[in-house]
DOMI-808201 format. One record per residue (C-alpha): residue number from 1; residue in one letter; chain; x, y, z. Coordinates in pm, 1 decimal. Example, Ala and Ser with C-alpha at 12.3 -4.5 7.8 and 13.67 -1.06 7.14 Angstrom:
% DOMI-808201
1,A,A,1230.0,-450.0,780.0 $
2,S,A,1367.0,-106.0,714.0 $
END
This chain:
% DOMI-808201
1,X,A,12185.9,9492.5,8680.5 $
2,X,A,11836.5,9387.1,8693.0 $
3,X,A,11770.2,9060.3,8439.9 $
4,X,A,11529.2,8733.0,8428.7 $
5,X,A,11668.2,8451.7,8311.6 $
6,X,A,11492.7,8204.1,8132.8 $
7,X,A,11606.7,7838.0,7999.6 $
8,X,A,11727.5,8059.1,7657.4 $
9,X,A,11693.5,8414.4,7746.1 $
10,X,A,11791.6,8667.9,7920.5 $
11,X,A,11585.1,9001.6,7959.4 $
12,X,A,11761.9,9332.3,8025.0 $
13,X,A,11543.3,9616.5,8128.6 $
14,X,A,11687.2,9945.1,7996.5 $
15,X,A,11694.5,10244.5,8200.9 $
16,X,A,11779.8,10590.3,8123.9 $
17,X,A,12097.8,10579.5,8081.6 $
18,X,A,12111.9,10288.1,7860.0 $
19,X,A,11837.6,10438.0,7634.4 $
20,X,A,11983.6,10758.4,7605.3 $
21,X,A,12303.1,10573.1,7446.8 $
22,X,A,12070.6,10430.5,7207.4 $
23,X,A,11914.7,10745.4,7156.3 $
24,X,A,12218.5,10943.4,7150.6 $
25,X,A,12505.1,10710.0,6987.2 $
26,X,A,12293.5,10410.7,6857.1 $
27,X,A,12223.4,10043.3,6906.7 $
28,X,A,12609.9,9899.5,6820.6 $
29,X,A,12691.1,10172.3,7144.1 $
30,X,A,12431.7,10019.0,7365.2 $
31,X,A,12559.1,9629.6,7296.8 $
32,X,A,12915.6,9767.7,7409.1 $
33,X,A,12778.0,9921.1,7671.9 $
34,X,A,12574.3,9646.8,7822.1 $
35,X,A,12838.3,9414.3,7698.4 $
36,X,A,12703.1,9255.3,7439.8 $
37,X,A,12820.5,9114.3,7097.2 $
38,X,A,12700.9,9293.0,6805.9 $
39,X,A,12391.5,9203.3,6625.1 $
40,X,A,12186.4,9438.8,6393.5 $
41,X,A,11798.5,9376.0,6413.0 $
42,X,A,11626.0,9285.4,6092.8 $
43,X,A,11285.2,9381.5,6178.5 $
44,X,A,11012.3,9537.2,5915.8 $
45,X,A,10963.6,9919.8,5896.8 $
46,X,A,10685.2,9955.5,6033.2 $
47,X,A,10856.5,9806.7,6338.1 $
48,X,A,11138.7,10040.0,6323.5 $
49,X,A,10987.9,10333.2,6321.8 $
50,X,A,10750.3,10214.4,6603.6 $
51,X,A,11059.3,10102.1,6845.1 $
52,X,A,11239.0,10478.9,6741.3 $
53,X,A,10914.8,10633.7,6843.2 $
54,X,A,10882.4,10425.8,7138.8 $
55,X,A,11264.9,10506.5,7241.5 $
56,X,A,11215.0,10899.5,7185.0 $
57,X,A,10838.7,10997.3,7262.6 $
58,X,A,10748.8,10722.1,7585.0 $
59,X,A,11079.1,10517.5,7710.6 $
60,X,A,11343.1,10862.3,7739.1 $
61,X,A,11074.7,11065.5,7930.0 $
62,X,A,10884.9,10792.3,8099.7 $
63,X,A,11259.8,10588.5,8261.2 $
64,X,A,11332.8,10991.3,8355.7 $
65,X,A,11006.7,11057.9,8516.6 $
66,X,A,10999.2,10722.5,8692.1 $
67,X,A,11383.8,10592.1,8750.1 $
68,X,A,11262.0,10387.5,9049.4 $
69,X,A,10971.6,10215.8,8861.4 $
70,X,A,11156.6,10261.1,8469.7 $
71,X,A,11096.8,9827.7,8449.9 $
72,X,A,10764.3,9906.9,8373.8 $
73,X,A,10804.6,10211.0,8175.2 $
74,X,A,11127.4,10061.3,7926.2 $
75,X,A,11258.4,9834.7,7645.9 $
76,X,A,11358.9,9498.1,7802.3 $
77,X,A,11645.6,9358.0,7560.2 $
78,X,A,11579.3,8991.0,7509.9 $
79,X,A,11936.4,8833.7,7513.7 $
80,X,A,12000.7,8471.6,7344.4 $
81,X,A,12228.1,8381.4,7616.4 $
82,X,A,12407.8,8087.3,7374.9 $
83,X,A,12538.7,8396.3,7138.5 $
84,X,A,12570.9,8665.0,7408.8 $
85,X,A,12335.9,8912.9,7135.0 $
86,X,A,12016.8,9132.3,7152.0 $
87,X,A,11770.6,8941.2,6945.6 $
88,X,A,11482.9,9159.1,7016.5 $
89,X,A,11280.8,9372.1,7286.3 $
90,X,A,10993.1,9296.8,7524.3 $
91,X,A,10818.4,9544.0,7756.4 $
92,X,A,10474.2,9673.8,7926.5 $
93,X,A,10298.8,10052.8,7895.0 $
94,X,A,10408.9,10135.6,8258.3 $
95,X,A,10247.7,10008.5,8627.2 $
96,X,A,9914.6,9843.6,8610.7 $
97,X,A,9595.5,10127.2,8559.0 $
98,X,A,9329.7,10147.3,8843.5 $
99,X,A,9150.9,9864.3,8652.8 $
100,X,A,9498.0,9670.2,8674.8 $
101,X,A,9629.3,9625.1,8366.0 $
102,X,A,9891.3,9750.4,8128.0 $
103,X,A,9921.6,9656.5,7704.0 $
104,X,A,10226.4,9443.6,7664.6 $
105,X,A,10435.3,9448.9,7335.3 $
106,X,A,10768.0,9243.9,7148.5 $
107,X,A,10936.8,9253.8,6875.9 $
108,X,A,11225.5,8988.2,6777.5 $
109,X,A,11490.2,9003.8,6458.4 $
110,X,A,11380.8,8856.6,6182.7 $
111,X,A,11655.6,8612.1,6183.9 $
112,X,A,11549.3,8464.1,6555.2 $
113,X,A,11161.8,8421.6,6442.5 $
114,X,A,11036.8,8033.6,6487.2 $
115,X,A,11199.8,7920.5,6784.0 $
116,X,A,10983.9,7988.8,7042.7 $
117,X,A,11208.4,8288.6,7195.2 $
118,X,A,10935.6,8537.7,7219.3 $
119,X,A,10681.1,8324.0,7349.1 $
120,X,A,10934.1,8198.8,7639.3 $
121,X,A,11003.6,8604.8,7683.5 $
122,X,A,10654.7,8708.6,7753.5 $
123,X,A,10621.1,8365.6,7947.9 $
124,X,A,10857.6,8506.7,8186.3 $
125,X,A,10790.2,8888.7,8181.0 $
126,X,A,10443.2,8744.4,8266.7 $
127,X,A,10605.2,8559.1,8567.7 $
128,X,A,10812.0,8873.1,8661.4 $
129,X,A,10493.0,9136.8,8632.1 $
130,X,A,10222.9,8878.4,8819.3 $
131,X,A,10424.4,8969.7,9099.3 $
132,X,A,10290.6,9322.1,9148.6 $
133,X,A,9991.6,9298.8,9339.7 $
134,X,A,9777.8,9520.5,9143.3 $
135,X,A,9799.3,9408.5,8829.6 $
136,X,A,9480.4,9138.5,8682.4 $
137,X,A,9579.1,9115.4,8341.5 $
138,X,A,9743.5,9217.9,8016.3 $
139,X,A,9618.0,9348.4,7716.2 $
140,X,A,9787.7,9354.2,7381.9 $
141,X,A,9791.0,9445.0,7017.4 $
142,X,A,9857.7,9260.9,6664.6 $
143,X,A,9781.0,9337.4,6316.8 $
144,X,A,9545.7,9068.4,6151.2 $
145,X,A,9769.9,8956.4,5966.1 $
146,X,A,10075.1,8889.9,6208.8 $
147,X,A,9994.0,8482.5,6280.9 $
148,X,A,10321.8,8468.8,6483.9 $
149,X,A,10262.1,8730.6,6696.5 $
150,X,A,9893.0,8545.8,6799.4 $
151,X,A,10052.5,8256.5,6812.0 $
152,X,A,10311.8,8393.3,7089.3 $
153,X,A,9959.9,8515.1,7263.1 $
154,X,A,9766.1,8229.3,7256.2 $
155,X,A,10066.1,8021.1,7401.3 $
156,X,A,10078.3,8309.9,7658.1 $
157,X,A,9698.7,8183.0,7788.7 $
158,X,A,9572.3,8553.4,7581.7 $
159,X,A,9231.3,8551.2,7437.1 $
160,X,A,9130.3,8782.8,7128.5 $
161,X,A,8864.1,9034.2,7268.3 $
162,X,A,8786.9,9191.0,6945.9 $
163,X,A,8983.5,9423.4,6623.7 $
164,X,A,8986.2,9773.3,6555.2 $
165,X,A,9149.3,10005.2,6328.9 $
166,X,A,9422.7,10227.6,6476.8 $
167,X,A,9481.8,10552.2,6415.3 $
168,X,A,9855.5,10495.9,6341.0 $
169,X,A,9985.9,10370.5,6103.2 $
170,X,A,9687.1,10551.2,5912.3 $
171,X,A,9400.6,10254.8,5903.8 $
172,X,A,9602.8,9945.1,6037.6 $
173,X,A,9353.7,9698.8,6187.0 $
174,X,A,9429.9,9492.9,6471.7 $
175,X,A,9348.4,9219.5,6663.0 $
176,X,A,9283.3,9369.9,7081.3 $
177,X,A,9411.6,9102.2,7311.4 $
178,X,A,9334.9,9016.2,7698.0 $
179,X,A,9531.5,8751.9,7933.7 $
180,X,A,9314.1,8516.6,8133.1 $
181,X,A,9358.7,8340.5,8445.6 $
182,X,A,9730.8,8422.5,8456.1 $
183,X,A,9713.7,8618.2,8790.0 $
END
C-alpha cells in the first residue's frame, strides 16, 4: 500500500476499491478494511456534504478512469499514527494542468483541530507532489472566515491571490490561494 509518513501522520491514498467500500458500506467498513481503529469524523455540514459529493461525483469515476494515476485523482486518509485512526482527508484535483498546477484541499475532525496535523499533511503531500516534474504550484480554496484553514496555507509558503464568490454553496465567498517558491 502506497503511504507517506510523516513525524505524526500517515497518509493513505484511496483507490477504487477502498472508495467504493466507503461508498457502498460506509466509513466504519473502510477503517476495517484498511485496518484501522474506528473513529467517526466530526466535521461541519457543509463539509460533509462536500466530502460525499467529492466521494460520488469526482473520486469513484476519476480512481476508475485513472487506476494507475488515482493518487492524484483520490481522498488521502490522514492517519494519527499514535491512535492507529483516520483523523481527516487530504488530496489534489488530479495531475498538474498544462499551466502545472492542480487546487489542493483538507479537511480534519473537529476533535484533531490545533495541533498542527493538517499543516504537517499538506507539508508532506507538498513534498510527495513536487516530485512530478510538471507541476509549478498549487492553488487552493477557503471561506473568509475559516482562519485555520489560512493558517495551514500560510505555514504551507501559500499566498492569497484574491476572493470570489462560488457558485456552491449558493454565494459562499472565498479566499483563492497560490503556493510560491515551493517547486
Amino acid at each position: 500500500m502506497i503511504a507517506i509518513k510523516t513525524p505524526r501522520l500517515q497518509l493513505i491514498p484511496l483507490d477504487h476499491s477502498l472508495l467504493t467500500t466507503w461508498a457502498e458500506h460506509g466509513r466504519n467498513a473502510l477503517e476495517i478494511q484498511i485496518g484501522l481503529q474506528h473513529n467517526t469524523w466530526e466535521i461541519e455540514s457543509f463539509f460533509q456534504e462536500e466530502t460525499q459529493m467529492a466521494l460520488r461525483d469526482y473520486w469513484l469515476p476519476m480512481t476508475k478512469k485513472f487506476p494507475f494515476d488515482f493518487i492524484w485523482y483520490t481522498n488521502w486518509e490522514i492517519i494519527l499514527t499514535e491512535k492507529s485512526c483516520s483523523i481527516g482527508g487530504i488530496g489534489m484535483a488530479g495531475l498538474p494542468n498544462d499551466q502545472g498546477f492542480t487546487e489542493v484541499g483538507y479537511c480534519l475532525d473537529k476533535k484533531f483541530r490545533g495541533h498542527g496535523y493538517a499543516s504537517e499533511a499538506l507539508q508532506y503531500l507538498i513534498q510527495w507532489a513536487s516530485q512530478d516534474q510538471g507541476l509549478h504550484y498549487l492553488v487552493a480554496e477557503t471561506p473568509i472566515d475559516n482562519l485555520a484553514s489560512q493558517s495551514v496555507l500560510l505555514k504551507n509558503d501559500f499566498v492569497k491571490t484574491g476572493q470570489k464568490k462560488l457558485m456552491q454553496p449558493e454565494g459562499m465567498e472565498v479566499f483563492t490561494w497560490k503556493s510560491f517558491g515551493i517547486f
